[in-house]
Backbone atoms as SQL, in Angstrom:
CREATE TABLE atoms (id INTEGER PRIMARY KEY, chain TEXT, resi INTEGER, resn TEXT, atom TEXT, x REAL, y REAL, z REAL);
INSERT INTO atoms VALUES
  (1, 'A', 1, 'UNK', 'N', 20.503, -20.850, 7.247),
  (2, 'A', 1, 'UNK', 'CA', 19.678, -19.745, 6.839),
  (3, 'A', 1, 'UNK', 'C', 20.314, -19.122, 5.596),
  (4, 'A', 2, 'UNK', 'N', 19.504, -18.774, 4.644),
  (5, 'A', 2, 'UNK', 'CA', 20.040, -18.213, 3.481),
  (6, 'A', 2, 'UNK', 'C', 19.723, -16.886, 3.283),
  (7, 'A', 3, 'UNK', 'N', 20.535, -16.325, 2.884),
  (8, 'A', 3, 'UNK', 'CA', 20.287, -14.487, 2.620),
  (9, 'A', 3, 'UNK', 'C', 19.385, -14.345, 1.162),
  (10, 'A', 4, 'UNK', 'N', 18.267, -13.479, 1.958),
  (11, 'A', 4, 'UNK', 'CA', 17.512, -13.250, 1.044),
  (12, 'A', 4, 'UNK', 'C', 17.585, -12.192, -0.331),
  (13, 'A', 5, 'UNK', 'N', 17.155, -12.652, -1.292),
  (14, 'A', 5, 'UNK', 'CA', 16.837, -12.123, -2.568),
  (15, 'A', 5, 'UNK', 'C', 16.004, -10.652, -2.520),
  (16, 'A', 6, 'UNK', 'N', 15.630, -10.051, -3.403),
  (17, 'A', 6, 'UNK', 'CA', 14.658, -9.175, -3.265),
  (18, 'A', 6, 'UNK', 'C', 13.813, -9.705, -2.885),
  (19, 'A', 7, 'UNK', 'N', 12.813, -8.167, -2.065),
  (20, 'A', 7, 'UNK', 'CA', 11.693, -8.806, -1.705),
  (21, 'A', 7, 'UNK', 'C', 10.597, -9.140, -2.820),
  (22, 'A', 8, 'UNK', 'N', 10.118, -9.721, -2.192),
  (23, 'A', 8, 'UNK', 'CA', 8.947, -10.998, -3.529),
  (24, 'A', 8, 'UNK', 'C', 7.329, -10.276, -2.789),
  (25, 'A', 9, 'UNK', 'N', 6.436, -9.819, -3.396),
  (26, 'A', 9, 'UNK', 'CA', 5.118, -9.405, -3.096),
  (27, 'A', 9, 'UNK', 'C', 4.101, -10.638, -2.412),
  (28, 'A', 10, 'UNK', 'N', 3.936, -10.831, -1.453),
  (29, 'A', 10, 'UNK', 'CA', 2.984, -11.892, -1.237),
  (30, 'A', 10, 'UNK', 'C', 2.279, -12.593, -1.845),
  (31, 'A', 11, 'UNK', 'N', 1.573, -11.832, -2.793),
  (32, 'A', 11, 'UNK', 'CA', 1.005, -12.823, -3.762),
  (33, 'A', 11, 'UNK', 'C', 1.442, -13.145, -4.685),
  (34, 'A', 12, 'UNK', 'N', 2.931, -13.273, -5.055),
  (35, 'A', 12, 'UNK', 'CA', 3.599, -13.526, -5.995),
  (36, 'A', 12, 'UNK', 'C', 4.375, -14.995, -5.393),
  (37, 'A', 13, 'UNK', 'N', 4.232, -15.424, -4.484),
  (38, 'A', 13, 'UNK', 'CA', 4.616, -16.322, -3.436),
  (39, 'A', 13, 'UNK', 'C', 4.007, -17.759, -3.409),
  (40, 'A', 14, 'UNK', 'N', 4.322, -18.427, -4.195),
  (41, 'A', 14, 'UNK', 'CA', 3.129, -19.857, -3.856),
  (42, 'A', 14, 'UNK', 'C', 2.923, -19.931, -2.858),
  (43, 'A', 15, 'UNK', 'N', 1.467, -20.308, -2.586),
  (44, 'A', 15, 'UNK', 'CA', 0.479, -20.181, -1.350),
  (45, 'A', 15, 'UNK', 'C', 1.335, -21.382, -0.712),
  (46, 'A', 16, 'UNK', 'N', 1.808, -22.748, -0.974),
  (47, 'A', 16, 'UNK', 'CA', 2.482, -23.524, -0.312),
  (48, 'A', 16, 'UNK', 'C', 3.555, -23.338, 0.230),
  (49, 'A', 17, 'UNK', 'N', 4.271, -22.241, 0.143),
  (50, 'A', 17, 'UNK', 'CA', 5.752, -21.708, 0.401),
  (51, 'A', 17, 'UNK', 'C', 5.932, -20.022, 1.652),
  (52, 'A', 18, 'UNK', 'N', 4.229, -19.862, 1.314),
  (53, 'A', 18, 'UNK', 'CA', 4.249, -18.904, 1.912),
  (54, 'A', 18, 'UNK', 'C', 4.370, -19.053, 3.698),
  (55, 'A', 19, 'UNK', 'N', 4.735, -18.423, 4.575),
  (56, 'A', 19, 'UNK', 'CA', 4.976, -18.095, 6.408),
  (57, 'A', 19, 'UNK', 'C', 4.899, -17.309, 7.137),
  (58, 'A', 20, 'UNK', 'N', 5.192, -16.785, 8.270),
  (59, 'A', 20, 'UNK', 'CA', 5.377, -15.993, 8.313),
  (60, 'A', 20, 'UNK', 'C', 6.021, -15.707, 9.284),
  (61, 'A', 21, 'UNK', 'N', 7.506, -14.255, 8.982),
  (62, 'A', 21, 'UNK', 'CA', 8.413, -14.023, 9.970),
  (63, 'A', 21, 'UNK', 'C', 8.427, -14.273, 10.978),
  (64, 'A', 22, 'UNK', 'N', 9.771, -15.000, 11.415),
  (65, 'A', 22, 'UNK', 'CA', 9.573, -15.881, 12.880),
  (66, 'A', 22, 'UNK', 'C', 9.690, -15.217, 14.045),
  (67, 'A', 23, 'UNK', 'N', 10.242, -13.153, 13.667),
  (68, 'A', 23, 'UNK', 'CA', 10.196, -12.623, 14.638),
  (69, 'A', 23, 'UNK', 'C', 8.603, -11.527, 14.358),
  (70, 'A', 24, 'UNK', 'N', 8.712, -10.766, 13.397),
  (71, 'A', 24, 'UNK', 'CA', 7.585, -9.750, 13.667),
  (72, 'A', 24, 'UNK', 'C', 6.177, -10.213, 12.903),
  (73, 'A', 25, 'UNK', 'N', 5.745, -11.650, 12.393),
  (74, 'A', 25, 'UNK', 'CA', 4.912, -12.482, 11.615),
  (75, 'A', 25, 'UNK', 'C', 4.394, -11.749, 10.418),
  (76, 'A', 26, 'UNK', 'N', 5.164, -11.070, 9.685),
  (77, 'A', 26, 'UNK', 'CA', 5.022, -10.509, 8.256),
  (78, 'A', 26, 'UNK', 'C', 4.919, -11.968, 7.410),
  (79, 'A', 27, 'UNK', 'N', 4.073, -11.879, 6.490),
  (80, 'A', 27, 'UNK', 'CA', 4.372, -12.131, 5.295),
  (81, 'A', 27, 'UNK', 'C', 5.075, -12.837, 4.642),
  (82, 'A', 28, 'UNK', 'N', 5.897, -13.756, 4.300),
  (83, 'A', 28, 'UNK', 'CA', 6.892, -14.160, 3.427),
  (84, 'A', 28, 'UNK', 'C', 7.093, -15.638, 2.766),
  (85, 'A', 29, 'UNK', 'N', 8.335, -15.540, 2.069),
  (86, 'A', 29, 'UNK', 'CA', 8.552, -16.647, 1.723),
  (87, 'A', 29, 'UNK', 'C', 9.289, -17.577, 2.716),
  (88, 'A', 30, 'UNK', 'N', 9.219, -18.665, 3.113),
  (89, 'A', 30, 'UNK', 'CA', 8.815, -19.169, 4.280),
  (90, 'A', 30, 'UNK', 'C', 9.559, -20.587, 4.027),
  (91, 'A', 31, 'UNK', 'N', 9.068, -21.138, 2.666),
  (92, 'A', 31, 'UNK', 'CA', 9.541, -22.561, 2.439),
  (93, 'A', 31, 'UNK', 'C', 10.170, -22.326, 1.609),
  (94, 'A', 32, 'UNK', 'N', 10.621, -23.863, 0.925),
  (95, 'A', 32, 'UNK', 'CA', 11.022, -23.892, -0.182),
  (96, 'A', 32, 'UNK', 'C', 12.378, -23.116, -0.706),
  (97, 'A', 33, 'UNK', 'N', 12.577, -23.315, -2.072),
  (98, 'A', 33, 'UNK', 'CA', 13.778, -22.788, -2.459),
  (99, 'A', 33, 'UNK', 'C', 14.081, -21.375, -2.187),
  (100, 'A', 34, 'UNK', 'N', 14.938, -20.757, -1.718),
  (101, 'A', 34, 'UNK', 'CA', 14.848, -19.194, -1.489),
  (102, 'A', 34, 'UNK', 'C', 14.457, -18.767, 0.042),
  (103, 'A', 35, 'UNK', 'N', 13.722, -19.835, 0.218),
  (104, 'A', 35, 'UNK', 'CA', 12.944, -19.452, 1.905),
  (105, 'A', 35, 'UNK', 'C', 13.940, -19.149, 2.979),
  (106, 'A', 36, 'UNK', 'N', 12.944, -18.371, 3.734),
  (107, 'A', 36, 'UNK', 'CA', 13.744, -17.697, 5.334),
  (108, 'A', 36, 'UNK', 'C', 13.104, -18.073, 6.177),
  (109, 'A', 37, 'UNK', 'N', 13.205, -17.943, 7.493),
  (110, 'A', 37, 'UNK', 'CA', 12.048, -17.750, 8.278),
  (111, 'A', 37, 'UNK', 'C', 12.143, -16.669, 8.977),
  (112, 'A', 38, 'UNK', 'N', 13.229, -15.320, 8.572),
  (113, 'A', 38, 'UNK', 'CA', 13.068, -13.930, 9.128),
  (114, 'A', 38, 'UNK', 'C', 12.647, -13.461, 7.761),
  (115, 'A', 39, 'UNK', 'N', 12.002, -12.179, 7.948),
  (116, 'A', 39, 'UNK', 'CA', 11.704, -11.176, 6.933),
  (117, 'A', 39, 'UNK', 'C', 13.461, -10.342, 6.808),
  (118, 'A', 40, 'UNK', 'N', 13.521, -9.450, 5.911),
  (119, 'A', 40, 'UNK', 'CA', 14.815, -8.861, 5.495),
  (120, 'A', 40, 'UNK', 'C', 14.866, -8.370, 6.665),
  (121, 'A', 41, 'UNK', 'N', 14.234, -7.277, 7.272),
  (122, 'A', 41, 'UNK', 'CA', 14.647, -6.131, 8.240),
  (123, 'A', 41, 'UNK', 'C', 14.562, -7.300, 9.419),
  (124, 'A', 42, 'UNK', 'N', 13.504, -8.243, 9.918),
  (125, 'A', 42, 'UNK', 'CA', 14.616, -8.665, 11.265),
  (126, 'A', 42, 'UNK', 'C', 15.586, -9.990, 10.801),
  (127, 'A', 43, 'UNK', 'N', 16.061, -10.417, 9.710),
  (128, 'A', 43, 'UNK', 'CA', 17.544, -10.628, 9.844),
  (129, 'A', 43, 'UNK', 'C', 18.586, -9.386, 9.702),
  (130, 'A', 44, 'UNK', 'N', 18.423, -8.452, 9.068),
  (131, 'A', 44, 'UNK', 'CA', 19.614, -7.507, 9.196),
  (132, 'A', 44, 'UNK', 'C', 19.347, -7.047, 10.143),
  (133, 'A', 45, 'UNK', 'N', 18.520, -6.996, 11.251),
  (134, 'A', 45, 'UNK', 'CA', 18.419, -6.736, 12.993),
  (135, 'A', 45, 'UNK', 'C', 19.410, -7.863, 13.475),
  (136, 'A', 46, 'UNK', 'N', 18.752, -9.142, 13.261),
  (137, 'A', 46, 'UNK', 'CA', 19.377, -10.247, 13.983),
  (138, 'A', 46, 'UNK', 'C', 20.747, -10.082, 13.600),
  (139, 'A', 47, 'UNK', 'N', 21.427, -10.238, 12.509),
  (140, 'A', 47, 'UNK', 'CA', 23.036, -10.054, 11.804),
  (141, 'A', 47, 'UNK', 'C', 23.986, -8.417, 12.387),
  (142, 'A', 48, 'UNK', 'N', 22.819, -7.799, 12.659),
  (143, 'A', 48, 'UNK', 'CA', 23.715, -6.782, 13.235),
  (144, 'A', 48, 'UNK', 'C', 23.740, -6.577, 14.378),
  (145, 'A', 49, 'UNK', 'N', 22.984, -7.347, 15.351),
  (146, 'A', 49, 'UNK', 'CA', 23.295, -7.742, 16.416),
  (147, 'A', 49, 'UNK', 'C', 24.437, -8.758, 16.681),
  (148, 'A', 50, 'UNK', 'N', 24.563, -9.741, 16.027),
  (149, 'A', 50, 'UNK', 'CA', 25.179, -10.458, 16.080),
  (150, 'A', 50, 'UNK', 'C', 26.626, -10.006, 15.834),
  (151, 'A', 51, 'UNK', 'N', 27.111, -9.172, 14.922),
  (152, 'A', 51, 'UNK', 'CA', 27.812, -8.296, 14.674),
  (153, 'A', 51, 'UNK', 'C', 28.698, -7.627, 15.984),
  (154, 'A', 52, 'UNK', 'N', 27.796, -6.872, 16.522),
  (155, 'A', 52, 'UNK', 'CA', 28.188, -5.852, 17.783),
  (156, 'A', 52, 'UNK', 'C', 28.586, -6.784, 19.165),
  (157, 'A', 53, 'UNK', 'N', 28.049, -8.393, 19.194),
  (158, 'A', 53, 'UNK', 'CA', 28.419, -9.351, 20.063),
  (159, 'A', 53, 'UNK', 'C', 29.625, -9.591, 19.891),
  (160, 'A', 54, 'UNK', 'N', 30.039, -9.602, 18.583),
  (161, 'A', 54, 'UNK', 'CA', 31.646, -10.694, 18.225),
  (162, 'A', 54, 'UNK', 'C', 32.724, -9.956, 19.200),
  (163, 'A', 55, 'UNK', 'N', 33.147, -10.466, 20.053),
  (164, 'A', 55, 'UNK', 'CA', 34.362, -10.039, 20.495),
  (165, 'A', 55, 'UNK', 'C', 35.551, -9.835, 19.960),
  (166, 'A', 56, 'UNK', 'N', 36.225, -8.835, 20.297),
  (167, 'A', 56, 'UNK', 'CA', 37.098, -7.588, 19.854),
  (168, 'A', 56, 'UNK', 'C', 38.346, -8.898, 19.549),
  (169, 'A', 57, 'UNK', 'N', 39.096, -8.775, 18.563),
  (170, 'A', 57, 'UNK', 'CA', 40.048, -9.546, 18.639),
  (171, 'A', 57, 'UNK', 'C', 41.498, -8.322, 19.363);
């Protein structure tokens, strides 16, 4: 998974590249170079969850 860029306006998105968020089905860039399959806000949900899991060294 790659950390996303600014956000990009939907229709600024080639229609072939476009998806949508694999948790809340927004919108996005989806494929292709740059692509996610979370929107920003639920990977920095997912990453900061993931975060608060890591056990304490």
């Amino acid at each position: 998974m790659t950390t996303p860029s600014a956000p990009v306006a939907a229709r600024d998105i080639p229609s072939d590249q476009r998806g949508n968020c694999a948790i809340c089905s927004t919108l996005i860039q989806r494929y292709g170079a740059g692509g996610n399959p979370l929107c920003r806000s639920c990977l920095a949900r997912v990453q900061g969850d993931a975060e608060r899991k890591k056990p304490s060294a």
